[in-house]
Residue, then its C-alpha position, 0 to 999 in steps of 0.5 A: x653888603x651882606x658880609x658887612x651886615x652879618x659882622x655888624x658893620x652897618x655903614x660900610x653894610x650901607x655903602x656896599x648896598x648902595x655901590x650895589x644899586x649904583x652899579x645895577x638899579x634894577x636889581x631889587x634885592x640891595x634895596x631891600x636890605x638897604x632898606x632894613x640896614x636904615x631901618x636899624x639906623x632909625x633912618x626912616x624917611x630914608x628906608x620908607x623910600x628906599x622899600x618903596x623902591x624895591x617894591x617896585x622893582x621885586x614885588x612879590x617879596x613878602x619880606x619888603x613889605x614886612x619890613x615897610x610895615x615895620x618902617x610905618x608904624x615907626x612913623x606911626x602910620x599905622x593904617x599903612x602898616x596894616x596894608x604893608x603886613x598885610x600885603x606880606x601876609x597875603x605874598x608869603x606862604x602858609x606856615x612860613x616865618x615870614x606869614x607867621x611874623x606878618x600875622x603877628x604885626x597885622x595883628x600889633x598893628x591893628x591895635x595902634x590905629 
């Protein structure tokens, strides 16, 4: 999956993603980039479910919940977005890019309530 989403190659990317989680369901890490592949397709009801998933199963990945956050507000949720940004503010650590980006769409999303 990865190799196909560094070439830009998103739906064999989404295919291999999907293999991967059909071969091992509890491995996290094929939901979350599945998720973020969906989320470049605009296919948000599907993303939205699929990081929920993979909050599930690797919670403490601050980049799931950026990513849902991002998914939310494309729904206009924003009141969940706020609570998704601000979980991955409070899971990344200081100074990384990951809490920097956080910060930066808490704050976008904050805005749109």
């Amino acid at each position: 999956g990865e190799v196909q989403r560094e070439v830009d190659n998103t739906d064999e990317a989404i295919r291999a993603y999907r293999k991967a989680i059909a071969a091992n369901p509890r491995y996290g890490k094929p939901y979350k980039y599945l998720g973020v592949q969906l989320l470049a397709t605009k296919k948000y009801n599907d993303a939205l479910s699929i990081l929920l998933t993979a909050s599930g199963i690797i919670s403490n990945d601050p980049g799931i919940y950026l990513t849902l956050g991002r998914v939310y507000e494309e729904i206009k949720k924003y009141k969940m977005a706020v609570r998704a940004y601000g979980q991955a503010r409070r899971l990344a650590a200081r100074n990384s890019r990951t809490y920097k980006d956080a910060v930066k769409a808490l704050s976008h999303a904050k805005r749109q309530r």
